[in-house]
C-alpha positions in Angstrom: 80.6 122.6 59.4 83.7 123.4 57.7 85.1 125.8 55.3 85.2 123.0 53.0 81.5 122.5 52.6 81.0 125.7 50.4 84.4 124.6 48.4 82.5 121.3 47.5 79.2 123.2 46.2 78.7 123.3 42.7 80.8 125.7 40.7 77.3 127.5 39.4 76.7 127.6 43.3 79.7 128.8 44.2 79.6 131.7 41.6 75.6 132.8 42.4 77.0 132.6 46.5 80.0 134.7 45.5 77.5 137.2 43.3 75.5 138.2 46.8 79.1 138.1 48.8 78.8 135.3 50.1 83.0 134.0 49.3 83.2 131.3 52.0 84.8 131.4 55.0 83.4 131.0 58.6 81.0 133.3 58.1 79.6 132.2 55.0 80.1 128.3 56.6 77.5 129.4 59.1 75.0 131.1 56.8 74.8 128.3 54.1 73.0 126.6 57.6 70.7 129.1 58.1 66.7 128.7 57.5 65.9 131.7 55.2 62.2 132.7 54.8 62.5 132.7 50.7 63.4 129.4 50.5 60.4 127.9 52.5 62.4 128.2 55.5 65.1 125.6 54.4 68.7 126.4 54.8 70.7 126.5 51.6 72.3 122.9 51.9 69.2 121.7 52.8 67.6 123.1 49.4 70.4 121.8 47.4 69.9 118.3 48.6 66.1 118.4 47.0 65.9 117.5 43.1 66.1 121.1 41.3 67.8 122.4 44.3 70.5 124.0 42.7 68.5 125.8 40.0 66.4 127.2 43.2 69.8 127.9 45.1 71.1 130.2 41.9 67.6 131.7 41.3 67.7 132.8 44.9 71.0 134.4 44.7 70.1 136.4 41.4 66.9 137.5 42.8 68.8 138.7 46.6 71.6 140.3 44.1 68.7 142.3 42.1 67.6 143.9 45.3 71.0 144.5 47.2 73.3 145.6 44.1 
């Protein structure tokens, strides 16, 4: 995967990703692969491609940036 995959996410993606620090990059490239226990174990591109993904994608962030910040 390359930086480009988090440049073609959804703008309201991109924003909710960038709320929890998550600005792209290698890093970020990497994580947006990861299975993460919250999201049934599904990675976040594997949740967006689901109907409603990117309204769970965004509810995720808000919830992750209620607890960190």
């Amino acid at each position: 995967m390359t930086e480009e995959v988090f440049e073609k996410l959804p703008n309201r993606v991109k924003a909710a990703l960038r709320s929890i620090d998550k600005n792209g990059g290698p890093e970020t490239e990497i994580w947006l692969q990861e299975p993460i226990p919250a999201l049934g174990g599904k990675s976040i591109i594997d949740v967006l491609a689901e109907p409603d993904g990117e309204r769970a994608v965004v509810l995720y962030c808000n919830t992750v940036k209620g607890k960190l910040f």
